[in-house]
C-alpha positions as CSV (number, residue, x, y, z in Angstrom):
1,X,27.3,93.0,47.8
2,X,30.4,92.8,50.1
3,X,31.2,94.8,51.8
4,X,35.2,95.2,53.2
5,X,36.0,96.7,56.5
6,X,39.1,98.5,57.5
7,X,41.7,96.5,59.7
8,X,41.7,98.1,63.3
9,X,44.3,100.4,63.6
10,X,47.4,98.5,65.9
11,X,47.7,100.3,69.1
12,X,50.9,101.6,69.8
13,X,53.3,99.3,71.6
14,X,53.7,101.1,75.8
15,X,57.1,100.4,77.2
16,X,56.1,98.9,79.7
17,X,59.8,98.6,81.5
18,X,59.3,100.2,85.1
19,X,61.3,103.9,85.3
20,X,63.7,103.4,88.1
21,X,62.7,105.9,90.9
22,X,64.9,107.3,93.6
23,X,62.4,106.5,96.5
24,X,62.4,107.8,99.6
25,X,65.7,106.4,101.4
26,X,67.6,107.5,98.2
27,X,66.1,111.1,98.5
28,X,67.3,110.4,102.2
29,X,70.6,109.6,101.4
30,X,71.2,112.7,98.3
31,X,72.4,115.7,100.7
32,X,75.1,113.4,102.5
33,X,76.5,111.9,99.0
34,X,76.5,115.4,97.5
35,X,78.5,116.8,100.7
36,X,80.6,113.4,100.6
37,X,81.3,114.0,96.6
38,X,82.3,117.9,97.4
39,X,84.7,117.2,100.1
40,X,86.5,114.6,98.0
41,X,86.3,115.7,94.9
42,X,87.1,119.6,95.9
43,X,90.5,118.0,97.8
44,X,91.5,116.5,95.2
45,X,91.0,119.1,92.1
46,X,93.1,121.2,94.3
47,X,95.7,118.7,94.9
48,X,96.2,118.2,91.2
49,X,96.2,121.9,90.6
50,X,98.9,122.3,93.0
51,X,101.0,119.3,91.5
52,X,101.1,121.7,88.3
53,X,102.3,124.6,90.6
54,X,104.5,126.5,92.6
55,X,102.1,127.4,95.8
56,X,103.3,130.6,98.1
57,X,101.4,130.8,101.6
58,X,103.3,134.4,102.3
59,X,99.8,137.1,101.6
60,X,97.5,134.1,100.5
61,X,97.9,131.0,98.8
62,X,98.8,131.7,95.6
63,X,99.5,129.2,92.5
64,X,102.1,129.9,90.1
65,X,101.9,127.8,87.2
66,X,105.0,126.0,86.4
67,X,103.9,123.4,84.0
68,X,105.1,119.5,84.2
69,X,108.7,120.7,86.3
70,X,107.4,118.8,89.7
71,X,106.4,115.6,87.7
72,X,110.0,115.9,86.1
73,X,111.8,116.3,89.2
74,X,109.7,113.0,90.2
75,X,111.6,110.9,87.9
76,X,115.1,112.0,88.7
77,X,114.6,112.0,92.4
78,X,116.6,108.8,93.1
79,X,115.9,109.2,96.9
80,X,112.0,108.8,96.1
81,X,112.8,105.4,94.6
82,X,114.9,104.5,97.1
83,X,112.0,105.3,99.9
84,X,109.3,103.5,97.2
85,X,111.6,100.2,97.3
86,X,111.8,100.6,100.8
87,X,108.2,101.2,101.6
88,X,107.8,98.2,99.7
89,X,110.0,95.9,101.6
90,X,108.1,97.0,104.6
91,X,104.6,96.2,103.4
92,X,105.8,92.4,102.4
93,X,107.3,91.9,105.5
94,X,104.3,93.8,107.9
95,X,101.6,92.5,105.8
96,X,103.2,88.7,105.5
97,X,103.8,88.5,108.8
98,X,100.2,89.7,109.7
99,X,98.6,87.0,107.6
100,X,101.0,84.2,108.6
101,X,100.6,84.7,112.5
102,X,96.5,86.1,112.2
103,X,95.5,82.6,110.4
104,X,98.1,80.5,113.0
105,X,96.5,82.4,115.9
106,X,93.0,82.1,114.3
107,X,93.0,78.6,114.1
108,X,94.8,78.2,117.4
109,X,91.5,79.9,118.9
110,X,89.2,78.6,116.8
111,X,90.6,74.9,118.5
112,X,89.6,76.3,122.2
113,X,86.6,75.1,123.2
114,X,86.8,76.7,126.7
115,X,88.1,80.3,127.5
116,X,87.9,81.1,124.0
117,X,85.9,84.5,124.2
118,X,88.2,85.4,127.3
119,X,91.8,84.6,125.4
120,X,89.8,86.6,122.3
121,X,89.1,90.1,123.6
122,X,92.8,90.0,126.2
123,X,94.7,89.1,122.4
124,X,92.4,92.1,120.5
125,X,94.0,94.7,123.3
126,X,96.8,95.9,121.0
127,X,94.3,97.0,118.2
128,X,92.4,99.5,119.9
129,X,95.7,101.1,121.2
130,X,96.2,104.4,119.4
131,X,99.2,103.9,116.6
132,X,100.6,107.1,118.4
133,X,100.8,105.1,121.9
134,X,102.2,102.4,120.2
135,X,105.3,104.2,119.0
136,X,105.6,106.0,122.2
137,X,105.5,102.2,123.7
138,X,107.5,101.1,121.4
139,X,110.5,103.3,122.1
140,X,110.6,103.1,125.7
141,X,110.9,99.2,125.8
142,X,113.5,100.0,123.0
143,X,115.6,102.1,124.4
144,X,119.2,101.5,125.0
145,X,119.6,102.2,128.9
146,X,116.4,100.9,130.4
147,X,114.1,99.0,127.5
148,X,113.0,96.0,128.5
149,X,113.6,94.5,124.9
150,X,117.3,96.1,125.1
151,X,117.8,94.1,128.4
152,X,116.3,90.8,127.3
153,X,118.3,91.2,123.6
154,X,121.6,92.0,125.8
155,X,120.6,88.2,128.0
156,X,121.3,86.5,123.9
157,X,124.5,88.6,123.3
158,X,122.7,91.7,121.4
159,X,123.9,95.0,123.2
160,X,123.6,97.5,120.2
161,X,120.9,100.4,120.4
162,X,117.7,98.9,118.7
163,X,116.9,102.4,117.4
164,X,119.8,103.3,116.7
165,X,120.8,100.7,113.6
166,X,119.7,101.0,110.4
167,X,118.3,97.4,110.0
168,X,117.4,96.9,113.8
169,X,115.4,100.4,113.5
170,X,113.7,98.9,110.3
171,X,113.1,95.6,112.0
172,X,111.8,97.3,115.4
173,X,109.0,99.3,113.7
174,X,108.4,96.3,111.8
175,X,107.4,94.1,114.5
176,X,105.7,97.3,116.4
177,X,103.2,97.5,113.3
178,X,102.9,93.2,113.1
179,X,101.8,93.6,117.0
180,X,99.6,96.3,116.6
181,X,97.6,94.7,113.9
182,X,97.8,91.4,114.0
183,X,95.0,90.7,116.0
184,X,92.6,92.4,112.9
185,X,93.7,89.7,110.9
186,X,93.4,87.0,113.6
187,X,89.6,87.9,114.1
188,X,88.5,88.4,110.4
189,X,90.1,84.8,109.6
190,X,88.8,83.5,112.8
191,X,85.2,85.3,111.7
192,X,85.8,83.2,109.0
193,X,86.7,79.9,110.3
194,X,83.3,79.7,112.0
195,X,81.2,80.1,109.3
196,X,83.0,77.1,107.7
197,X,79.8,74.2,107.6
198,X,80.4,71.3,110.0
199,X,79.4,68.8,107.0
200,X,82.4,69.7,105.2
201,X,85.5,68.9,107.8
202,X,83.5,65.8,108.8
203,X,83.0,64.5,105.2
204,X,86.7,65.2,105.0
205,X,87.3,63.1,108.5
206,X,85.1,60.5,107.2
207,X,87.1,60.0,103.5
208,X,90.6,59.8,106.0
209,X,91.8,63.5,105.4
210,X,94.3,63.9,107.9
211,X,94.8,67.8,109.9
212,X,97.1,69.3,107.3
213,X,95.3,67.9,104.4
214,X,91.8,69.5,105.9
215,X,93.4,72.4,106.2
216,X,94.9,72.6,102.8
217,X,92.2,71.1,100.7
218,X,88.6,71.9,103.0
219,X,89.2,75.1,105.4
220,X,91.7,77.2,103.1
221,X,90.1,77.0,100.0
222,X,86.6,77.7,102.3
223,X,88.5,80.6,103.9
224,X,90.1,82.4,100.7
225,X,87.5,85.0,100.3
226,X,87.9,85.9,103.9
227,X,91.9,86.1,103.4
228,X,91.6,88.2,100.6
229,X,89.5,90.6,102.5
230,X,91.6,91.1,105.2
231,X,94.9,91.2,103.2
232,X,93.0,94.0,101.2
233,X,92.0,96.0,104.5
234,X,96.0,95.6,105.8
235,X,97.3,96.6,102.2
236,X,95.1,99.8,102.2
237,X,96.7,101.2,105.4
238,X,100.5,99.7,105.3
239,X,101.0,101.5,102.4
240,X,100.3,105.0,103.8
241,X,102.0,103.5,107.0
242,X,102.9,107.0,109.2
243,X,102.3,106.7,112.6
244,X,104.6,104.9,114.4
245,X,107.8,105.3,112.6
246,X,107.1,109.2,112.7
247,X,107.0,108.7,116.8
248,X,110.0,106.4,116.9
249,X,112.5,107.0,114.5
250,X,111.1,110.0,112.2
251,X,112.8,108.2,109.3
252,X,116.0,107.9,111.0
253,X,119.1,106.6,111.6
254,X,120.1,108.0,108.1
255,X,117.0,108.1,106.6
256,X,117.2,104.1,106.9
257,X,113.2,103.9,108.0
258,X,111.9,106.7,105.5
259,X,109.1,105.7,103.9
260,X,107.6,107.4,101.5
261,X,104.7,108.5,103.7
262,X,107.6,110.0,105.8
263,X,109.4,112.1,102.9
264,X,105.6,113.2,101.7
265,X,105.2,114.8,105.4
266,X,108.5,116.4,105.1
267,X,108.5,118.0,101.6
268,X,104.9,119.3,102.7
269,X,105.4,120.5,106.2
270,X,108.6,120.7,106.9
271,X,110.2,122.1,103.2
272,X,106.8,123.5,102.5
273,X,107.5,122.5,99.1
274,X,103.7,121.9,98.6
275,X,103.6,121.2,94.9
276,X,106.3,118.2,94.8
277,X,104.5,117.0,98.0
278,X,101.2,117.0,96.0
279,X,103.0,114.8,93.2
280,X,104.3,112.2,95.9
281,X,100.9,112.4,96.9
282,X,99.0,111.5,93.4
283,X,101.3,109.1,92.9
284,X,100.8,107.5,96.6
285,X,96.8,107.5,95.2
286,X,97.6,106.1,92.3
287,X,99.5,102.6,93.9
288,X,96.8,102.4,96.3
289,X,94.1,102.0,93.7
290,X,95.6,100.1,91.7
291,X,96.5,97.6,94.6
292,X,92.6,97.7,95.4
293,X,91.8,97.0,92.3
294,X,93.7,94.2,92.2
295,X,92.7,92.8,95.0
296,X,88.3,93.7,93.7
297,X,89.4,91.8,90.2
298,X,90.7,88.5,92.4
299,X,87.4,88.9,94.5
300,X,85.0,88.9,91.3
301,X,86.8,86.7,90.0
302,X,85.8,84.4,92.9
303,X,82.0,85.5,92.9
304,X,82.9,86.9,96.2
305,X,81.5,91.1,94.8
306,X,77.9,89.6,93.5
């Protein structure tokens, strides 16, 4: 007689896949995110609330809803465009002339092989100047009866007030912001010049590369990532540029420096028209992210986020 037995029962497949746990520094780190989450997210609720109404600061804030009339007046303001073209024109020409002089400086320091430290932290000066001091600086060597700039610019034949011109006033704040903030650049790229392997330039030497064609074909394309970077870190602040033009000019002559980080400041605290200041504002929010996230696409792109 046979007898059949019963096939074992299969045990039930376990997931196996590890649960991903907190742990103890992310436990660490929850209160701070929270309070970082409230205080940007709280801002910015109210910000859009406020874009969507009329505010009154007389016995409280109060919101008045007044539906999409601030986001209409945006499109018909032809001033605002005017301020967004020039606010553009000023972040090619400050952020241009950052790069172009920062990697020129860079490299001239990156050469030095004695004093190099020295001529470093004597050129960094200007960066940890206060923007504020900078304007203040920058109008008294501007102005037009004893600035040293006036005095040198009347040696070549230029005796007109600085400040006082539409395009010199644009030009003067300008080169107030390149001078300021140049040296950032100039030590990020030179930051990034260093780490460039010594193999490379001399396997470049060794196949007859001469100095420009090193530079164009070896240390730029190893330095790219780096450039990026910093032009990302100087796009980031030139657009909500402030600082110095509110010391120097204040938008002036006829409104021929205001930004539009000028007119946002104005509508909001000097008008007190708080609602169309809080759609200049969204929209300011809106151009910077989409300029970072430009810049973050051409940085995966490059394997530079992994």
């Amino acid at each position: 007689m046979t007898t059949t037995l019963d096939a074992p029962a299969e045990a039930p497949v376990r997931n196996t896949k590890p649960r991903k746990r907190i742990g103890f520094h992310g436990l660490m780190l929850t209160p701070g995110m929270i309070l970082l989450a409230l205080l940007s997210v709280i801002p910015l609720v109210t910000i859009i609330a406020m874009s969507f109404s009329r505010v009154h600061l007389l016995g409280g804030v109060v919101f008045d809803n007044v539906g999409l009339i601030y986001w209409a007046r945006l499109f018909g303001d032809l001033d605002l465009w005017v301020q967004w073209l020039r606010t553009i024109a000023f972040f090619v020409l400050t952020v241009g002339l950052e790069m172009v002089l920062g990697l020129g400086f860079a490299l001239c320091l990156w050469k030095l092989v004695r004093a190099r430290n020295l001529l470093l932290t004597l050129f960094l000066l200007p960066m940890f100047v206060a923007p504020v001091i900078v304007g203040l600086l920058g109008r008294f060597l501007t102005d037009s009866t004893f600035g040293l700039y006036t005095w040198l610019l009347g040696l070549v034949g230029y005796h007109g007030d600085i400040l006082g011109g539409g395009t010199s006033a644009f030009l003067a704040v300008v080169a107030m912001d390149v001078w300021e903030w140049t040296p950032l650049i100039t030590l990020v790229v030179l930051a990034g010049l260093t780490a460039v392997p010594q193999s490379i330039r001399e396997a470049a030497a060794l196949d007859g590369a001469n100095g420009w064609q090193s530079f164009r074909h070896v240390l730029l394309p190893s330095i790219s990532g780096v450039l990026l970077v910093a032009l990302l870190i100087r796009s980031m602040d030139a657009i909500r540029y402030f600082d110095i033009i509110s010391v120097t000019t204040n938008g002036g002559p006829a409104d021929a420096t205001k930004t539009v980080p000028i007119r946002l400041y104005e509508t909001a605290f000097r008008f007190f028209d708080l609602g169309y200041a809080a759609v200049i504002g969204l929209v300011m929010l809106v151009v910077t992210i989409l300029i970072a996230r430009a810049f973050v696409r051409v940085l995966d792109r490059k394997g530079l986020t992994r």
